[in-house]
VONUNU-310051 format. One record per residue (C-alpha): residue number from 1; residue in three letters; x, y, z. Coordinates in nm, 3 decimals, padded with zeros to 5 digits, m for minus. Example, Ala and Ser with C-alpha at 12.3 -4.5 7.8 and 13.67 -1.06 7.14 Angstrom:
2
NODE | 1 | ALA | 01.230 | m00.450 | 00.780
NODE | 2 | SER | 01.367 | m00.106 | 00.714
% end
This chain:
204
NODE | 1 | UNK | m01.006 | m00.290 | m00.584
NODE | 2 | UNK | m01.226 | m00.132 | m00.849
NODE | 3 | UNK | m01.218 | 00.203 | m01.026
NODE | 4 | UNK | m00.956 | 00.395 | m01.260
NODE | 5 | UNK | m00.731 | 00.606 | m01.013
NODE | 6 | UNK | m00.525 | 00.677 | m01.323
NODE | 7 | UNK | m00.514 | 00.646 | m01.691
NODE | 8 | UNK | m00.345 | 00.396 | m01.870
NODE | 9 | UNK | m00.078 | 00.618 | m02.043
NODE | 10 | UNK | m00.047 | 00.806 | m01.670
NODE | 11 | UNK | 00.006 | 00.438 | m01.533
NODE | 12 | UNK | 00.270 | 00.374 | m01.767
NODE | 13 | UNK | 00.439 | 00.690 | m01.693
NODE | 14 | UNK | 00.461 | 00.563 | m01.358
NODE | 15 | UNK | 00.631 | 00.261 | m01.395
NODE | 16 | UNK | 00.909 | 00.422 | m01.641
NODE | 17 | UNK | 00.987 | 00.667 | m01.328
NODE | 18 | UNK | 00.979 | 00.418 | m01.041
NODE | 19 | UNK | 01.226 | 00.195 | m01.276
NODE | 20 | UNK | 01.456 | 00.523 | m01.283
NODE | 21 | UNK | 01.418 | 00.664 | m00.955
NODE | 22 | UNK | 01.759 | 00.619 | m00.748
NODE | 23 | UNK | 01.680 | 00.919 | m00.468
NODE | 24 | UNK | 01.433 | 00.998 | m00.223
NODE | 25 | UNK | 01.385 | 01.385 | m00.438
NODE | 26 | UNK | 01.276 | 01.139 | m00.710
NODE | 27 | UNK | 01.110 | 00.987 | m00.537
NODE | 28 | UNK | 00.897 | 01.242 | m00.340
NODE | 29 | UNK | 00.869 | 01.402 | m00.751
NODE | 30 | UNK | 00.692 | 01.095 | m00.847
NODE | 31 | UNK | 00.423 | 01.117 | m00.548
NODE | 32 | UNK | 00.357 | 01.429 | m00.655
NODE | 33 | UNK | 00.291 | 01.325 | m01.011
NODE | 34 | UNK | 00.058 | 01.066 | m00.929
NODE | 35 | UNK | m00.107 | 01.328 | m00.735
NODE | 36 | UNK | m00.130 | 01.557 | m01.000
NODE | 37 | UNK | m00.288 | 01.314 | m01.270
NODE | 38 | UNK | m00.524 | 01.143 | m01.034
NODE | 39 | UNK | m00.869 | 01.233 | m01.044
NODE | 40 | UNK | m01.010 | 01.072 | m00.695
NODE | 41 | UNK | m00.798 | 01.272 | m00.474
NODE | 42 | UNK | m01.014 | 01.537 | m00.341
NODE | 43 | UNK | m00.813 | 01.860 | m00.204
NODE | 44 | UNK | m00.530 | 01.731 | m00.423
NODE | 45 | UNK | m00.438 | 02.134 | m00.448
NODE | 46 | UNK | m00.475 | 02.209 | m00.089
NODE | 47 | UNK | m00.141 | 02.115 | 00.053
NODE | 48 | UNK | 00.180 | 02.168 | m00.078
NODE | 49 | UNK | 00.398 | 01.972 | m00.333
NODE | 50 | UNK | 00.573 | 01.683 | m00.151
NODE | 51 | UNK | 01.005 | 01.652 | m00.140
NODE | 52 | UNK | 01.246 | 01.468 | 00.026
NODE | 53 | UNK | 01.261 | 01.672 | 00.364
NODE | 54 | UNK | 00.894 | 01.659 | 00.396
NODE | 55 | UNK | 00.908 | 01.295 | 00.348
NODE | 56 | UNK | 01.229 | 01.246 | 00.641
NODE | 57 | UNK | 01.012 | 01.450 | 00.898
NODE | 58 | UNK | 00.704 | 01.222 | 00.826
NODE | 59 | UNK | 00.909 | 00.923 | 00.872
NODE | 60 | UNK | 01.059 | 01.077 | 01.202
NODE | 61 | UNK | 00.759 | 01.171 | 01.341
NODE | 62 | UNK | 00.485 | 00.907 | 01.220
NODE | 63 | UNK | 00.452 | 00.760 | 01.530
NODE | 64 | UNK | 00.315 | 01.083 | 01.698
NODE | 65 | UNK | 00.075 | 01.130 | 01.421
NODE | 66 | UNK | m00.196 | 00.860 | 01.482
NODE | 67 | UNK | m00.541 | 00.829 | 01.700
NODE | 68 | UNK | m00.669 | 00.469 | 01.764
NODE | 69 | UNK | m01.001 | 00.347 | 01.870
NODE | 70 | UNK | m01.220 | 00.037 | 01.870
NODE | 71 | UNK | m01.494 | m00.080 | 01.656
NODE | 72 | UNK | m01.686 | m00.445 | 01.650
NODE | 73 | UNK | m01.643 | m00.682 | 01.428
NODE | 74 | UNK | m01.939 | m00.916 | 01.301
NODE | 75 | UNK | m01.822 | m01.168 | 01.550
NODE | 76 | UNK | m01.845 | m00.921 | 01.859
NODE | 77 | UNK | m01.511 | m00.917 | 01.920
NODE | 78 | UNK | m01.314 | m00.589 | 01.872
NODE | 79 | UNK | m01.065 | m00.423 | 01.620
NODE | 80 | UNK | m00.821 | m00.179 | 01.683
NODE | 81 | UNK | m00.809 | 00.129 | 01.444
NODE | 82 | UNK | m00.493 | 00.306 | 01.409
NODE | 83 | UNK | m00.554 | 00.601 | 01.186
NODE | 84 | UNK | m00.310 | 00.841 | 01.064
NODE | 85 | UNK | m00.338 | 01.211 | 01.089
NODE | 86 | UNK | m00.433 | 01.442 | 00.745
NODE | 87 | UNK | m00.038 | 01.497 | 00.631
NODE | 88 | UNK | 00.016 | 01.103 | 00.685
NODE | 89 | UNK | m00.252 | 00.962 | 00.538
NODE | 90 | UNK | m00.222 | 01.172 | 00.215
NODE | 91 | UNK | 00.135 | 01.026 | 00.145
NODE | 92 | UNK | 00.037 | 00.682 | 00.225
NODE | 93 | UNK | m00.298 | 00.708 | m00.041
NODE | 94 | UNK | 00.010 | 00.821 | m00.308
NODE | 95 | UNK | 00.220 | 00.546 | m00.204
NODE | 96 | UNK | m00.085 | 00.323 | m00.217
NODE | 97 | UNK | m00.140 | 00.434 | m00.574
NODE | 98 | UNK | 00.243 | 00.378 | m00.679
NODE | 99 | UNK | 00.254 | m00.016 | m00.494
NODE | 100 | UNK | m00.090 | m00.104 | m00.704
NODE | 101 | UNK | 00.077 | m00.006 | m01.006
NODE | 102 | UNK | 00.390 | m00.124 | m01.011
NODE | 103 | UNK | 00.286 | m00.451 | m00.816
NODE | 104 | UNK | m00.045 | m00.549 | m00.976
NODE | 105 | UNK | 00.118 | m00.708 | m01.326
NODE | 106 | UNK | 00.309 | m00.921 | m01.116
NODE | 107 | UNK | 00.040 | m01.065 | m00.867
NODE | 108 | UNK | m00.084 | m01.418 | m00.872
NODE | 109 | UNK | m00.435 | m01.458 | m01.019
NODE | 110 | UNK | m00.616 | m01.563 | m00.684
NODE | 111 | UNK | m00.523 | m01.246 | m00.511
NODE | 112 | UNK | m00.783 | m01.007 | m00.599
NODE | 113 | UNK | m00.791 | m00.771 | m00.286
NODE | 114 | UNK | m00.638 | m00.401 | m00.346
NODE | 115 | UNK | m00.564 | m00.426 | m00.716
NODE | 116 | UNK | m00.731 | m00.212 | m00.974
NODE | 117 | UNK | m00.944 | m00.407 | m01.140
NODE | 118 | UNK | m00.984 | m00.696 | m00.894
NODE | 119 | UNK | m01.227 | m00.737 | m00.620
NODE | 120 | UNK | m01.539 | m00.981 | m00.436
NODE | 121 | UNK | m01.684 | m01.040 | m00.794
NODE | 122 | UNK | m01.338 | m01.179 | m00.960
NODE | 123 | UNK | m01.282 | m01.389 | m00.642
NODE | 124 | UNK | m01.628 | m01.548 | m00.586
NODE | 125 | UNK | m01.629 | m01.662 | m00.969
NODE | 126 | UNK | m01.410 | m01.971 | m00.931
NODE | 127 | UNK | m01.615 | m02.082 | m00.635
NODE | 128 | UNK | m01.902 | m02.071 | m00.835
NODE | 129 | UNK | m02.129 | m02.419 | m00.804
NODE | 130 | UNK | m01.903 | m02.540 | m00.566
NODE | 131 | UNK | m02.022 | m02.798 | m00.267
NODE | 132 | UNK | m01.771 | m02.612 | m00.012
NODE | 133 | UNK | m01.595 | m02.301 | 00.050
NODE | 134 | UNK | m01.357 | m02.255 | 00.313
NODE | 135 | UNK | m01.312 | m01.951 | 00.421
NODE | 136 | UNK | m01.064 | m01.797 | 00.691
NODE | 137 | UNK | m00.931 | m01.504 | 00.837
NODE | 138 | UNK | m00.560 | m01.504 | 01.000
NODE | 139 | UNK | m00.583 | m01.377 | 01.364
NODE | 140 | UNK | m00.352 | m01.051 | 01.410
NODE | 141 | UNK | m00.280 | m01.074 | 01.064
NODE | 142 | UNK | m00.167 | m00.729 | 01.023
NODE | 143 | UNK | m00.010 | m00.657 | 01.335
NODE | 144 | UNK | 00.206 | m01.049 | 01.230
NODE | 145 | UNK | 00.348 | m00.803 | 00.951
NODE | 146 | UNK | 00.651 | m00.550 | 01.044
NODE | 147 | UNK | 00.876 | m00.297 | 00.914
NODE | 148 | UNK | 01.192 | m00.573 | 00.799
NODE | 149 | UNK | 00.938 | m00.794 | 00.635
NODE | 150 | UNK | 00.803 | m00.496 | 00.394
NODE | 151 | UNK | 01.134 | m00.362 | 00.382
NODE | 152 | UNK | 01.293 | m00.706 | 00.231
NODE | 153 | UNK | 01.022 | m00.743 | m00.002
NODE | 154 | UNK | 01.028 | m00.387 | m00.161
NODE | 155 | UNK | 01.390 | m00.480 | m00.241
NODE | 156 | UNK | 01.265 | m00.767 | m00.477
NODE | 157 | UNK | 01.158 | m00.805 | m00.791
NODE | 158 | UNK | 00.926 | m00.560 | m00.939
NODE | 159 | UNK | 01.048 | m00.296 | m00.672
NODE | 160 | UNK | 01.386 | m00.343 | m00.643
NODE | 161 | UNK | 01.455 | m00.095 | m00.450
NODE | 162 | UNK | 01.799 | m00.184 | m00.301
NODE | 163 | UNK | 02.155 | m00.061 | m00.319
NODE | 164 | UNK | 02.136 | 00.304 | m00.421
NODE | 165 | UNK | 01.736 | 00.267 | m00.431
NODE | 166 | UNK | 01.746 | 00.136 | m00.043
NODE | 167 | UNK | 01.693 | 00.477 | 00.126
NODE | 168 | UNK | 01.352 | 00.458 | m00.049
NODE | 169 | UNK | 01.280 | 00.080 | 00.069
NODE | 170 | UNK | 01.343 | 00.230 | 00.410
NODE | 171 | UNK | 01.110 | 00.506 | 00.391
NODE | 172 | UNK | 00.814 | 00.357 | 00.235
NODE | 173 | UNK | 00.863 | 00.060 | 00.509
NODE | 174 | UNK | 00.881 | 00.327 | 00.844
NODE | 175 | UNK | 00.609 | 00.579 | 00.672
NODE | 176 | UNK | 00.363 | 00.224 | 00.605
NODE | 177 | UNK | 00.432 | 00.113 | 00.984
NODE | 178 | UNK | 00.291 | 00.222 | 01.350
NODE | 179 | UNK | 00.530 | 00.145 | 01.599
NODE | 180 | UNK | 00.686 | m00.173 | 01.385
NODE | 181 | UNK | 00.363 | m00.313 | 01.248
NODE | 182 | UNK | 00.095 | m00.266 | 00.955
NODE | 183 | UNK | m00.147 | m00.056 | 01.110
NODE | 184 | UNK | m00.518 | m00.104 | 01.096
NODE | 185 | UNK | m00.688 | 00.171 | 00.891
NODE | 186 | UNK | m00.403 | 00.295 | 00.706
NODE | 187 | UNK | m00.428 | 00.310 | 00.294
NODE | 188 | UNK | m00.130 | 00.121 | 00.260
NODE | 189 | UNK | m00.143 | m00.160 | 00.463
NODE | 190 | UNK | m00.416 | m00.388 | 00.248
NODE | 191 | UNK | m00.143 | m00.370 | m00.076
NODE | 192 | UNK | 00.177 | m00.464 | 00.140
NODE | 193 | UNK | 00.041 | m00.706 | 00.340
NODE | 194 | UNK | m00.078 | m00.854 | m00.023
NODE | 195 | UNK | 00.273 | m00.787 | m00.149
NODE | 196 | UNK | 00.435 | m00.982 | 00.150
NODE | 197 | UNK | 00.235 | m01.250 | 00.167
NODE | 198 | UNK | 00.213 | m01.315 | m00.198
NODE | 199 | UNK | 00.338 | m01.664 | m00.169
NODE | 200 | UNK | m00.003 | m01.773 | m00.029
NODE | 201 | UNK | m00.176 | m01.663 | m00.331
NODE | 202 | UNK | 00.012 | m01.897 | m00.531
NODE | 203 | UNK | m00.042 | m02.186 | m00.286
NODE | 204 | UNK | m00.382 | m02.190 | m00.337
% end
């Protein structure tokens, strides 16, 4: 993923608070600070700031707030869309934001999808001048993902977010998830499906 969503000393900032954050309020303060300092978010003054009971209701009610439709893909076959109303999709772009962050020092060099400063041009380079390139695409890959399997993983090292920190495992992995899986067409689902399947990129 290209672009600067936030400056370095911003990104830094981040990281300090996520490593201190032990409540939800904290939490929920943090979204709101990347949302302040980040440039790309359009409207970024249009709704109010974010806290913990705002966060609970979206988690209860998530499931009621997305449409779904089909589109083709180059093969013919279809995709499902599941796309997340205005008030979801704003917290997921901010959780989005925080996952890159805190995630991206830690990821293996050959995954380059959804980090800042990765993308197509860093991943074709080592296949330059090669004879063959195999290239595949996992069938249902995010649907394969659900809500335990992020859950688990944002409770490992560089999340941790377990023991005290759990409640906020929890409610990144329900607010991330449409009705137990990674949805298609939601911000976060490229960066946890990267963070859960990390293991690949260092099989390759």
């Amino acid at each position: 993923m290209s672009g600067i969503f936030l400056d370095e000393i911003s990104k830094k900032k981040v990281v300090q608070r996520f490593n201190k954050i032990n409540t939800v309020n904290e939490f929920a303060l943090l979204l709101n600070f990347i949302e302040r300092n980040n440039t790309n978010l359009q409207n970024k003054n249009k709704f109010a700031p974010i806290n913990s009971k705002y966060l609970y209701h979206l988690s209860i009610t998530k499931d009621k707030r997305y449409k779904q439709f089909i589109i083709s893909k180059k093969s013919g076959k279809e995709r499902t869309i599941e796309s997340p109303d205005e008030l979801l999709k704003r917290v997921q772009k901010l959780i989005n934001y925080l996952l890159q962050i805190i995630f991206e020092p830690y990821s293996h060099y050959s995954s380059n999808g959804f980090l800042f400063g990765k993308g197509i041009i860093r991943n074709a380079k080592p296949h330059i001048n090669k004879n063959y390139v195999l290239n595949l695409d996992i069938k249902d890959f995010f649907p394969s993902i659900n809500f335990r399997r992020i859950k688990v993983v944002l409770e490992l090292n560089p999340f941790n977010l377990k023991d005290e920190r759990e409640r906020i495992s929890f409610l990144i992995a329900n607010i991330c998830t449409y009705k137990n899986h990674l949805p298609q067409g939601v911000p976060t689902s490229p960066i946890l499906s990267n963070i859960v399947t990390q293991r690949l990129g260092k099989n390759v």
